[in-house]
N, C-alpha and C positions, 0 to 999 in steps of 0.2 A: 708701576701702574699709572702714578699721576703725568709720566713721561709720553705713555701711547695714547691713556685716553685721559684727557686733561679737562672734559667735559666731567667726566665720572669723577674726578678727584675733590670737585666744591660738592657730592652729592655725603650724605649720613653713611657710613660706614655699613647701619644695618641694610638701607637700601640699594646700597651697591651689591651686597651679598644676595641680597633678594633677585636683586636685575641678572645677575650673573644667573644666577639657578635656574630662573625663568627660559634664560639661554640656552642652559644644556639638554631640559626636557625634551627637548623635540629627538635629538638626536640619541635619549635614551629609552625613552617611550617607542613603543611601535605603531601605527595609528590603528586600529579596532577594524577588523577587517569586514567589509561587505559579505555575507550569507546567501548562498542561494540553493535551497534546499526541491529536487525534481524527483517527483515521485511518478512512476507508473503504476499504474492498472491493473493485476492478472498479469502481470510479465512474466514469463518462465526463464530458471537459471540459464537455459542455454540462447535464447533469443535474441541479443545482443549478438553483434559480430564479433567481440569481446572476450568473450564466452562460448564462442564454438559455432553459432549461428549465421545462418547464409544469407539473414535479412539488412539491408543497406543501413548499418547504422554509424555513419562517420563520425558523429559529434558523439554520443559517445562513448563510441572506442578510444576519439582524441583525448576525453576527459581520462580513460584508463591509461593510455602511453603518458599522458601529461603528467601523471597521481597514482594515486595507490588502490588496487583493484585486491578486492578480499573477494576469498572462493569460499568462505567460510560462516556468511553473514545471516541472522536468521532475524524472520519477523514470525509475529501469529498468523497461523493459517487464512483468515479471512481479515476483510481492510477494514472495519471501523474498529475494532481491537489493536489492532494493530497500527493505529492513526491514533489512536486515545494514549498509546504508548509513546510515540514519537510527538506528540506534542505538552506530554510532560515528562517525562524520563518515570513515570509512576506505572504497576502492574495494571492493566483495564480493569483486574477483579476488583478495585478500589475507585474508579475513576468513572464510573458508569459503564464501561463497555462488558461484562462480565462476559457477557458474550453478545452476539450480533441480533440487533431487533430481528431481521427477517428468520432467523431459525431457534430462535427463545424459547425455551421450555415452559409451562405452563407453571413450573413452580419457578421459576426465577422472575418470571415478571412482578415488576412494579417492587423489588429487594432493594435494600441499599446495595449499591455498587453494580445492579443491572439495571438502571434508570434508561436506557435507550440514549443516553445524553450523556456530554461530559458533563460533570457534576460540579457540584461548589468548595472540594474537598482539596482540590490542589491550584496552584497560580499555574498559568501554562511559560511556554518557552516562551512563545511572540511577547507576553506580558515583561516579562524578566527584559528582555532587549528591548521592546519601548521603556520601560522606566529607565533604562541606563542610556538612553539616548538615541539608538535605534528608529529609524524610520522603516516599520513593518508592515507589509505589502503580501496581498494573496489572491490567489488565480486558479481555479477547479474544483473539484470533488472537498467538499468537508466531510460530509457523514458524519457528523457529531451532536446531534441535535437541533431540531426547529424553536428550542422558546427561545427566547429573545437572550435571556441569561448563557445560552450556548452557543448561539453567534459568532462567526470571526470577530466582527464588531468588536464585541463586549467582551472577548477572551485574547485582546492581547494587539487583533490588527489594525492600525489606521485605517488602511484600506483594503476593500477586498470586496470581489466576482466570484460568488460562490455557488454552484451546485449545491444543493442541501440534501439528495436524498442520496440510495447507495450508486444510483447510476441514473442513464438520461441517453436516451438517443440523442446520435451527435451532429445532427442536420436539425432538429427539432425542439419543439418545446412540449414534449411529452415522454415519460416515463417508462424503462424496456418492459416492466412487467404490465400484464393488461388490469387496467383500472388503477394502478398507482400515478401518483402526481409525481410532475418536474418542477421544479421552486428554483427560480436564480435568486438571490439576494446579492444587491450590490450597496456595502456600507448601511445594510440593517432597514434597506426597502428594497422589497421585492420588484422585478424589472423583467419585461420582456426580451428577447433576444434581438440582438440585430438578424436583419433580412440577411446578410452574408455570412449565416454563424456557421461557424463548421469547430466541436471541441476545441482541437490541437490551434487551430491557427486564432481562434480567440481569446484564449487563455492566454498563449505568450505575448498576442498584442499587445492585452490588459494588461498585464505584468511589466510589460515594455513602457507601456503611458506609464505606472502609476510610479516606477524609480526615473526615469524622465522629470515627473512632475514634481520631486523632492528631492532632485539633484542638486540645486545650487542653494538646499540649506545645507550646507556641509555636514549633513549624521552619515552613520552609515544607514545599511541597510537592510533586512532582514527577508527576502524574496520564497515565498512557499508557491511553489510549480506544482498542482496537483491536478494532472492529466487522467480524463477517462479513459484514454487509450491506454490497455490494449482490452478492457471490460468490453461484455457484449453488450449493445448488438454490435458487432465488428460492419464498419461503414469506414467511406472513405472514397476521394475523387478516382475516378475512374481510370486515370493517367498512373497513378500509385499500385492499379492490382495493375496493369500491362505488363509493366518488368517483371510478373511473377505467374506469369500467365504458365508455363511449362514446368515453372519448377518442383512442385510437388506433384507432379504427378505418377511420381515413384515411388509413392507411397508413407507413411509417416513410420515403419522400420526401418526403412533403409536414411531417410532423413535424421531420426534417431542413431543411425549408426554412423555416419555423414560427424555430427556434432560433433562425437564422443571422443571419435578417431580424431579430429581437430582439438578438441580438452586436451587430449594424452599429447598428441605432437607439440602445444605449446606450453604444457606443463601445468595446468591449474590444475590439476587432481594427478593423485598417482595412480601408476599403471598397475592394477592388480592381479590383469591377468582375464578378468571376464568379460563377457560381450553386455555389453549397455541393453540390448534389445532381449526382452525376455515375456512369454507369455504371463508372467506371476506381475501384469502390470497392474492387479486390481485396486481401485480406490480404495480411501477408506472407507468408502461407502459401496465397495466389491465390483467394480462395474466392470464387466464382463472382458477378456481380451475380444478384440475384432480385428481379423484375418485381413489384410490387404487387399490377398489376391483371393479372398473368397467373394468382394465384392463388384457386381457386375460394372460391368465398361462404363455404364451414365452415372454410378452411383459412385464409380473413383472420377468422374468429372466433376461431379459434383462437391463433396469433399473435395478435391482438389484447388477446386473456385473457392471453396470457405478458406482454405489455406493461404491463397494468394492473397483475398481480400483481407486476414488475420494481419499479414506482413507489410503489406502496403499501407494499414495502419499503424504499425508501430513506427516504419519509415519517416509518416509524415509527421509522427509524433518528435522523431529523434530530429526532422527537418527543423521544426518549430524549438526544439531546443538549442539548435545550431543560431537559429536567427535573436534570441536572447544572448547568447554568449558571442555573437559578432559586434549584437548593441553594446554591449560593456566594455567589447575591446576598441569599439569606433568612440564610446564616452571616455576612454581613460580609466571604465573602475575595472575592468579583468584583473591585472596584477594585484589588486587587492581584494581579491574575490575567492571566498572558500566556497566550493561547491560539492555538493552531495548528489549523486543520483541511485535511485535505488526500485526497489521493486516493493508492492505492499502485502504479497504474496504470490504462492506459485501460479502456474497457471490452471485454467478454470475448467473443469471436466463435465461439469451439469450441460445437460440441452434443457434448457429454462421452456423451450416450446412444452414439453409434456405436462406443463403445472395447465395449461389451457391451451391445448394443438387449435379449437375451432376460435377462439379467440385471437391468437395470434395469426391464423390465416386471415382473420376478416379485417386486419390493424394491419398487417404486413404483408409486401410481397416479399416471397420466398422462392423465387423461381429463380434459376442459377443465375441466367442473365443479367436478375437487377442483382444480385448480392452485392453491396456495400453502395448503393445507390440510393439516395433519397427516397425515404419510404420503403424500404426494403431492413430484413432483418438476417442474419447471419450471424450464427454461432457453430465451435468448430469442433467441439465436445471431444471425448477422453481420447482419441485417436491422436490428435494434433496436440492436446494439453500434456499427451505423453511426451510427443514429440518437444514440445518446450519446454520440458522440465528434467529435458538431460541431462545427465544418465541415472536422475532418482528415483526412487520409488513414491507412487502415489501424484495427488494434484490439493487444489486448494482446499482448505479444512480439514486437511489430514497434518495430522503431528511427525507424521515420515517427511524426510527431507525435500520429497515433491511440493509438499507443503509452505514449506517456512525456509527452504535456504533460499535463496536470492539473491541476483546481482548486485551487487554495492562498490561503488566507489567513489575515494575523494580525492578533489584535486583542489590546489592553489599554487601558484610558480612561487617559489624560494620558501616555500616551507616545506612543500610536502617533493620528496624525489623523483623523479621522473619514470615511470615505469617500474616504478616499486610492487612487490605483490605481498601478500598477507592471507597463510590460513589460519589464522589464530581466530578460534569461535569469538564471534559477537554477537551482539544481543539489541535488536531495537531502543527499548530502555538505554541505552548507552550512548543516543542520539545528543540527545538534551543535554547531557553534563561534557559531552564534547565541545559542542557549539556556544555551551556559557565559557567553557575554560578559554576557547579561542577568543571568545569577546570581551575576555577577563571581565566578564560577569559571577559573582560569587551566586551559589543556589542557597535557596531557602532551608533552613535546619530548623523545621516542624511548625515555622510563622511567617504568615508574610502581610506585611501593612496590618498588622492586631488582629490578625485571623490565624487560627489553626489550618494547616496544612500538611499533606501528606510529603514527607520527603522525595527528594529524587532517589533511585534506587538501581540507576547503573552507575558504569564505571566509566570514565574519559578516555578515549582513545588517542589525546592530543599527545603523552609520549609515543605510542607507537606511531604514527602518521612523522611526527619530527624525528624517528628514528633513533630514538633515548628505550625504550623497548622492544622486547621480542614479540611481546603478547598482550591484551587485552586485559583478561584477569589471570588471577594465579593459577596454579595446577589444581589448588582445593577449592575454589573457588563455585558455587553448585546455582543454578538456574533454572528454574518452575516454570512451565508452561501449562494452562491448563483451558481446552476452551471447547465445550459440547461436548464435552465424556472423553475428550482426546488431552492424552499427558503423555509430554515429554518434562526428562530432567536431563540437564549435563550436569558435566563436572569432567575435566582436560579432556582428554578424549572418549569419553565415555559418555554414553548415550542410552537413557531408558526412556522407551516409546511402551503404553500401553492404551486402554479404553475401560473407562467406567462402566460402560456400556456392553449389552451381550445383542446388542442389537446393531455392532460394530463387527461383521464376521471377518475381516481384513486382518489374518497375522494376530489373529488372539493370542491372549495372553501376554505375562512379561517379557519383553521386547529388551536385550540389551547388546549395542553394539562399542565397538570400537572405529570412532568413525574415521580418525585418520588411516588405520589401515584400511577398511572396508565402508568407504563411501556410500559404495550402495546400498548401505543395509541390508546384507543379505544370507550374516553367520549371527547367528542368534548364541550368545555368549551369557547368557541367565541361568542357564542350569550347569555353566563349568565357573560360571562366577556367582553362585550364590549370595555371598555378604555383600559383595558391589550393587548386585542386585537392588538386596533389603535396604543398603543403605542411603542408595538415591530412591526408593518409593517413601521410604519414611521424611526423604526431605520434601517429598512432594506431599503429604499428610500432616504436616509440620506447617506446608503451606496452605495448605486447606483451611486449616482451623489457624492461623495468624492472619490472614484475608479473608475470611469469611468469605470461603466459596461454595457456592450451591453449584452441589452436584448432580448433572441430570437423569431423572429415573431410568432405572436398568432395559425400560422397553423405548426409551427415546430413540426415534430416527429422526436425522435431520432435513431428511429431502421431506417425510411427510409434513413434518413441523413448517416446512415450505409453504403449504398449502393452507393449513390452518391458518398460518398468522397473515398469508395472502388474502383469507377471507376476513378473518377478523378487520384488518384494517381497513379492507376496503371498505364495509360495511360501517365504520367508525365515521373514514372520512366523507362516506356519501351517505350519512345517516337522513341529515334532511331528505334529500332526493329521494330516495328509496320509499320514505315516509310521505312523499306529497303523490311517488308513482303507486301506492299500496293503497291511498284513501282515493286517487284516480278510480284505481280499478274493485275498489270497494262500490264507490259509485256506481262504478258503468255495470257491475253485476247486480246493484238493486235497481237498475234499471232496466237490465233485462228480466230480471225478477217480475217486474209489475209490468212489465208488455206482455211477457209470457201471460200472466195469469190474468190482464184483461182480455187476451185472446179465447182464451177458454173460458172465459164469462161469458165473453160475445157470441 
């Protein structure tokens, strides 16, 4: 030693041992990899080009050939459940979201664990990676609560451009339902929109500045992409419906059969033998099949227009993700980039116009010409949400696979293999303790900073992505879903779907399939498997009563719960107004009161 480095031989023994170790760190340590987690909208399993889908989405499909594309991946039916899961690896029934403000039962509001908010019961993800060093960054859709205590702010992000309600016209600064409000919060004050907003291309701008602007403190960094697109009202430049001007106009069967036939030819599902396209496409909320060709010439142009303008925004949404991931590979941080893109449920089959048809004519144009135009509204209801939710049964807030399976995939170069695919079931909840293991961030076990907290409660996918497993969880392994009278449980391949509710007429009854043979759910296997049956409802029972879930009454429907809690709120948040127009017209009626009856004096 004192021969090479003769500098090091006058130094303490101990500290040459120290300087030496100090040396090999680097080459033993891996550095903590950059995050970038991109959520859509209402995206349907087949909507990606990825995925069987005829919509232009190169960026990514590149992220699937680059990484690992799961056919298998499931979130909750609807997005703030399903967002209250992924931003702490914990069930929504514990976390606030028990189920979603807009269709809340009358007995769940204001419970512990349906607070409309994320609550104070768990640290979230962002939190975990800023305290270990993390520079956490966020861009879209929250839906998790307006106090202040549920904030990106205050739940974890340095910075953050956030949408606060469940959706937003994407040209504007107002609300898709009539009389709800649109709230941006940027960094915990409220902000108007710039003059050239349009969702998709201001979200990843925002996102683009704010890892720009915390580049050269050398953290990593923690990036939540959460796009309105593909949520109605479906909008979008004019240039984006062109290329899709002809394409649907054969209809959403044969577009559904289009998909499926591309699924099988590249192998994400297996061939069972049956036709994807079936009258039995009824919601969970039963909504009717609708015949193609029973619809007259203007009214398949029409739908037709709603289709193109649907794709032309997902398009500019996958463009807008393309232009983030060229920024990181033009910065140098791509190769150290884990990236997630996923769906927050299936696609959306409600026409939101019948909750107020004269409302929304008088707020929006609806004539085919402007659809996805400034000021204009456009939604593409169960026909096209079929069509996106290839080849499953049902659409969003159904516990059938139309529901909750979803495109997912992840990419990073030299961890994850290229063109890898995976049907091993996963589970939202499985997010968070992924992306700690990658951060070698350890999760919280029941404290965190001298508070009680609810545990994480999925599983890491970081062996299967580096190819050390086959599967996600084990064979016994069993998972509760429960959200507006709709239950699903797994366990391997085994699948039970039922409804609390008798106001659910969709495939009553216990629901059990086998979903790697039969994807579609379409052999009901509950009355030749009895015990399997009994023994995934009782773990759903088991879950009910260890998270305190409230179960919604046997006559709940969720479309009319639409409307009530549509009133309620509105009435809540324009109480003044309503109160200064009602002592207006108290007045001007005691004022014709006393004209009236000075005239009849007179």
């Amino acid at each position: 030693m004192p021969a090479l480095f003769p500098a090091m031989a006058r130094l303490p023994r101990l500290t040459l041992i120290a300087g030496l170790a100090l040396l090999t760190l680097p080459a033993l340590a891996a550095p903590q990899p950059n995050i970038l987690l991109i959520v859509a909208d209402d995206m349907g399993f087949s909507d990606p080009g990825a995925y069987g889908g005829e919509i232009n989405t190169p960026n990514i499909d590149e992220l699937a050939a680059s990484g690992m594309q799961f056919t298998n991946f499931h979130v909750a039916a609807t997005c703030s459940p399903t967002r209250s899961m992924l931003m702490t690896g914990v069930t929504n029934h514990l976390v606030g979201m028990g189920n979603m403000k807009e269709i809340m039962a009358d007995n769940q509001k204001g419970q512990p664990g349906y607070e409309s908010y994320l609550n104070d019961s768990v640290v979230t993800l962002p939190t975990l990676l800023q305290d270990a060093g993390y520079n956490t960054y966020m861009a879209g859709k929250w839906h998790l609560g307006m106090r202040a205590e549920s904030q990106p702010i205050a739940r974890g992000f340095k910075h953050s451009f956030a949408l606060m309600e469940s959706g937003a016209d994407n040209w504007e600064e107002k609300h898709y339902l009539p009389g709800g409000s649109a709230t941006w919060i940027e960094d915990g004050k409220q902000v108007s929109l710039p003059e050239d907003f349009y969702s998709s291309f201001t979200y990843a701008d925002k996102l683009i500045s704010y890892i720009r602007e915390g580049q050269d403190e050398g953290r990593p960094f923690f990036g939540y992409l959460a796009f309105q697109a593909v949520h109605a009202p479906h909008q979008v430049p004019e240039e984006y419906i062109d290329r899709y001007r002809k394409t649907y106009d054969a209809g959403w069967d044969t577009i559904r059969q289009q998909r499926y036939a591309r699924q099988l030819q590249a192998g994400l599902l297996p061939d069972t033998g049956e036709q994807a396209v079936s009258d039995d496409w009824g919601t969970f909320y039963s909504t009717p099949y609708i015949a193609w060709d029973g619809l007259s010439d203007e009214e398949k142009a029409y739908r037709s227009r709603q289709m193109a303008v649907f794709a032309g925004m997902a398009e500019a949404m996958d463009q807008s993700i393309g232009k983030v991931i060229q920024y990181l590979k033009d910065s140098g941080q791509y190769d150290n980039t884990l990236i997630i893109f996923m769906s927050d449920n299936g696609g959306e089959s409600t026409v939101l116009r019948e909750v107020a048809p004269l409302l929304y004519r008088l707020r929006y144009n609806t004539k085919q010409e402007a659809l996805g135009a400034k000021g204009s509204y456009s939604e593409y209801g169960p026909g096209w949400a079929y069509a996106s939710n290839t080849p499953f049964y049902s659409y969003k807030g159904s516990p059938f696979s139309g529901g909750m399976r979803v495109p997912f995939i992840v990419s990073q170069p030299g961890l994850i293999k290229a063109g890898s695919r995976s049907n091993s079931f996963g589970y939202v909840t499985d997010i968070t303790p992924t992306l700690l293991a990658a951060a070698g961030v350890p999760a919280p076990t029941g404290e965190y900073r001298g508070r009680k907290v609810h545990e994480i409660m999925g599983t890491s996918m970081l062996p299967l992505l580096q190819g050390k497993a086959e599967r996600i969880h084990d064979a016994q392994h069993i998972t509760v879903y429960e959200l507006a009278g709709g239950i699903a449980v797994w366990q391997g391949d085994y699948k039970l779907v039922t409804s609390k509710t008798r106001a659910v007429p969709a495939r009553q009854g216990m629901q059990l399939f086998n979903t790697r043979k039969d994807p579609l759910e379409r052999h009901n296997l509950a009355a030749a498997m009895p015990e399997k049956t009994a023994q995934l409802y009782a773990a759903y029972e088991d879950y009910v009563k260890r998270y305190n879930v409230i179960e919604v009454p046997d006559d709940y429907r969720a479309w009319e719960q639409v409307k009530i809690n549509g009133r309620e709120n509105f009435i809540a948040e324009h109480r003044s107004a309503l109160v200064a127009i009602a002592l207006i017209i108290l007045v001007i009626l005691g004022l014709l009161v006393r004209l009236v009856a000075r005239r009849r004096q007179g």
